[in-house]
N, C-alpha and C positions, 0 to 999 in steps of 0.2 A: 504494500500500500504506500503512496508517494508521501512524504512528512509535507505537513502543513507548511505553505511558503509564507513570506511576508508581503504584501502590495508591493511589486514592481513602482519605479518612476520612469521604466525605459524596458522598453523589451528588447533584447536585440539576437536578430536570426541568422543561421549560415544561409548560405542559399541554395545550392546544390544537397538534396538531402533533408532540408526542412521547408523550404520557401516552396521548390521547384521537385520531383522525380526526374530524374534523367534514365537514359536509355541508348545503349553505345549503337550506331551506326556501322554497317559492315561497308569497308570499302573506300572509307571517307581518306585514307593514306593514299592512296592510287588517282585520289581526285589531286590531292596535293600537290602530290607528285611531277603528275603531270602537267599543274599550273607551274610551279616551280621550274619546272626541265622547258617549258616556254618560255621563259623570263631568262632563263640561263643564256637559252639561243638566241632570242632577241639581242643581247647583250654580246654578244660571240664568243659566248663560253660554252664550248662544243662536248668536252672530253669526258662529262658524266650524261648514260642516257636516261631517262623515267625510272626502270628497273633501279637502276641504282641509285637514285637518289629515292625512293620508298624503302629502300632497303636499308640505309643510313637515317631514315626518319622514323621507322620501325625503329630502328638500336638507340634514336636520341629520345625517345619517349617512354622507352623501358629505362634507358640508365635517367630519366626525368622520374621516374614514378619509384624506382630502386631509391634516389636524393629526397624525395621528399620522404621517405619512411625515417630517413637518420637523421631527417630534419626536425624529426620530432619531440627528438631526445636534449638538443641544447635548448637553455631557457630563454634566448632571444634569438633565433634566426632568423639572417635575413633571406629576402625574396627573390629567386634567380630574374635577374634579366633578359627582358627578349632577346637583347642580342648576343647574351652567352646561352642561351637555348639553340636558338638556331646558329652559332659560330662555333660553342664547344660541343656541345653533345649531336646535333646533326651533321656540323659540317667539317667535324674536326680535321677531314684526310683528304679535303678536295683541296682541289688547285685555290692557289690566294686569292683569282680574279672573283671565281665563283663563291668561297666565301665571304668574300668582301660582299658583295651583292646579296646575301643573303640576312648577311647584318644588318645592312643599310636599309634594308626592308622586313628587320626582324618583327617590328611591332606588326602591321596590318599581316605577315603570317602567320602571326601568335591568333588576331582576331578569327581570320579566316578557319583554322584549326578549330577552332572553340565555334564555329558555327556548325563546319561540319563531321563533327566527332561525335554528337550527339542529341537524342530529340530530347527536348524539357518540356515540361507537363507539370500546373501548379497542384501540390497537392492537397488533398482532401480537405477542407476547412479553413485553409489559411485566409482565405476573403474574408470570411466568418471573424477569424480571430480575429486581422488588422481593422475592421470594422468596431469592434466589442472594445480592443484597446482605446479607439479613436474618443469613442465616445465614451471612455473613463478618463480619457487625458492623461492617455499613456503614449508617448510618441515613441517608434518602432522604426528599426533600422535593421541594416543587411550590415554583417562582418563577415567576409570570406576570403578564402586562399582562392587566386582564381590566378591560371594564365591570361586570362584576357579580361579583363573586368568588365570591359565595353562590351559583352556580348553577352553579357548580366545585366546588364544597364539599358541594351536594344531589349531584350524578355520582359522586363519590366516595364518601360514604357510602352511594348505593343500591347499586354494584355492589363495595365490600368493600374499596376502595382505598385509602378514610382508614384503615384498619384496616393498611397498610403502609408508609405514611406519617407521618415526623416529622412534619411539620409543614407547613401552606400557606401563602406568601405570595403576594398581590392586590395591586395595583397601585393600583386602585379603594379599597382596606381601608387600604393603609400610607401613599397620596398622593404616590409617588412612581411614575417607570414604566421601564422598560427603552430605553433602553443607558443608563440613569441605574446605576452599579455599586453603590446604594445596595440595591436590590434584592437580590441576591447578600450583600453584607455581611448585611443583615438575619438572612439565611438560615444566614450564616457564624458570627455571633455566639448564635445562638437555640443551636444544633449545639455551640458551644465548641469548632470548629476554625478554622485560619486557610486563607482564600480558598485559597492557592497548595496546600493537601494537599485541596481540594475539587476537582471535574467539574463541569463546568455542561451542560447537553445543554439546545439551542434547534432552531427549526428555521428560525431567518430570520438572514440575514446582518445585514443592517443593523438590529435590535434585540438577537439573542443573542450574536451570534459580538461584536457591538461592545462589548456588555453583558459577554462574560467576559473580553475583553483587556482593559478599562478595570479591571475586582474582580481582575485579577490570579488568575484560580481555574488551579491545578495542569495541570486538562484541560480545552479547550474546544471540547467537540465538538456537531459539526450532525450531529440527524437528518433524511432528507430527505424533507420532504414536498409536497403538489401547490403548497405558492408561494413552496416555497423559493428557486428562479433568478429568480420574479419579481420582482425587488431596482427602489427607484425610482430609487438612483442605484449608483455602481460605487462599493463598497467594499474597501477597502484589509488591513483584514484578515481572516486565515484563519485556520480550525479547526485543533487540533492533528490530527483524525479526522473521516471523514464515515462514517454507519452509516445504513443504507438503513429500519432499523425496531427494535423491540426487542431480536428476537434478535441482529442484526449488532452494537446494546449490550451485548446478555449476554457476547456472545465477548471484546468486547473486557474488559470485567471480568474476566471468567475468566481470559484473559491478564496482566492487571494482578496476578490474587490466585493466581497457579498456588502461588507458593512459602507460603500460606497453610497455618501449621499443621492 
């Protein structure tokens, strides 16, 4: 049974996993690819074909997804740059010309990647909730690790949710990432309250749940989604609440604000 919280002054959500469900896209490396291996030749850098540069974007996104798990473990990490994304990890072994050119356009590839790598779908309740906080005078914000923050920021304003939203913060935009608690602060100070009368809702142990016992936030609760138990190592701390999806948030707010004028 979740322990009684105290009223929030701020609710603040990941967004992948609490805000949004995502759903990987088969195929979207090969679209890359081939936008990339035209931009090469445009350019007259001949000497890598499609194949191979999907092949090196495949290896830059496993040793990306290998970095954030150890990322997890120091108390403030910072947040890779696009252009050591695509110059170390994709383009480590190409010719200079071709990684120069990849760097130089490392940002809109970051975006593009984040568009086609996966479908997002808001999930179950969350309208509901950012509705319910609004009208308790609770202002609610996005804290996320994101490659592309901008392509969190296009989702929300197509489907009405920047419109309920303080405010977002990216990991990718501020240069810092989670369980770094600098993320939270961020969110803490923009808001003008302090951590401990904030909520933090994540949906991974080892970047959110670590992320709000480090910022010290009031309530720290996991919603759970498809890789939340997929944890790389065993972590030591726990959520004040676990809430299966939006609504299982809303209740617990509503419980939090029952005595609300």
């Amino acid at each position: 049974m979740n322990a009684p919280l105290r009223r929030p002054r701020a609710l603040l959500l990941d967004f992948g996993g609490v805000l949004v469900e995502t759903s990987r896209r088969e195929g979207w490396t090969a679209v890359v690819a081939k936008e990339v291996h035209e931009a090469l030749a445009r350019a007259g850098c001949h000497e890598l074909d499609a194949a191979a540069v999907e092949t090196d974007l495949k290896a830059g996104v496993a040793a990306d997804r290998c970095w954030k798990d150890a990322m997890s473990r120091p108390y403030a990490p910072p947040e890779m740059t696009h252009a050591a994304f695509w110059g170390d990890y994709v383009a480590a072994d190409w010719p200079a010309s071709a990684r120069q050119l990849v760097v130089a356009h490392a940002t809109p590839l970051c975006k593009r990647m984040g568009e086609l790598r996966q479908d997002r779908r808001t999930r179950p309740g969350i309208p509901e909730l950012l509705d319910a906080a609004a009208e308790s005078g609770i202002p609610c914000g996005v804290v996320s690790n994101s490659l592309s923050g901008a392509v969190h920021r296009d989702y929300t304003a197509a489907t009405g949710l920047a419109e309920k939203l303080a405010l977002e913060v990216y990991s990718d935009e501020v240069g810092v990432r989670k369980p770094n608690p600098e993320m939270i602060w961020i969110a803490t100070r923009a808001l003008g309250v302090e951590p401990a009368d904030a909520w933090y809702v994540g949906d991974n142990f080892d970047r959110d749940v670590v992320c709000g016992h480090r910022a010290g936030v009031g309530g720290n609760i996991l919603m759970v989604a498809k890789g939340t138990y997929d944890v790389p190592y065993e972590v030591r701390n726990r959520p004040d609440a676990v809430v299966e999806d939006g609504h299982g948030l809303l209740e617990l707010l509503t419980n939090a604000t029952e005595g609300d004028a």
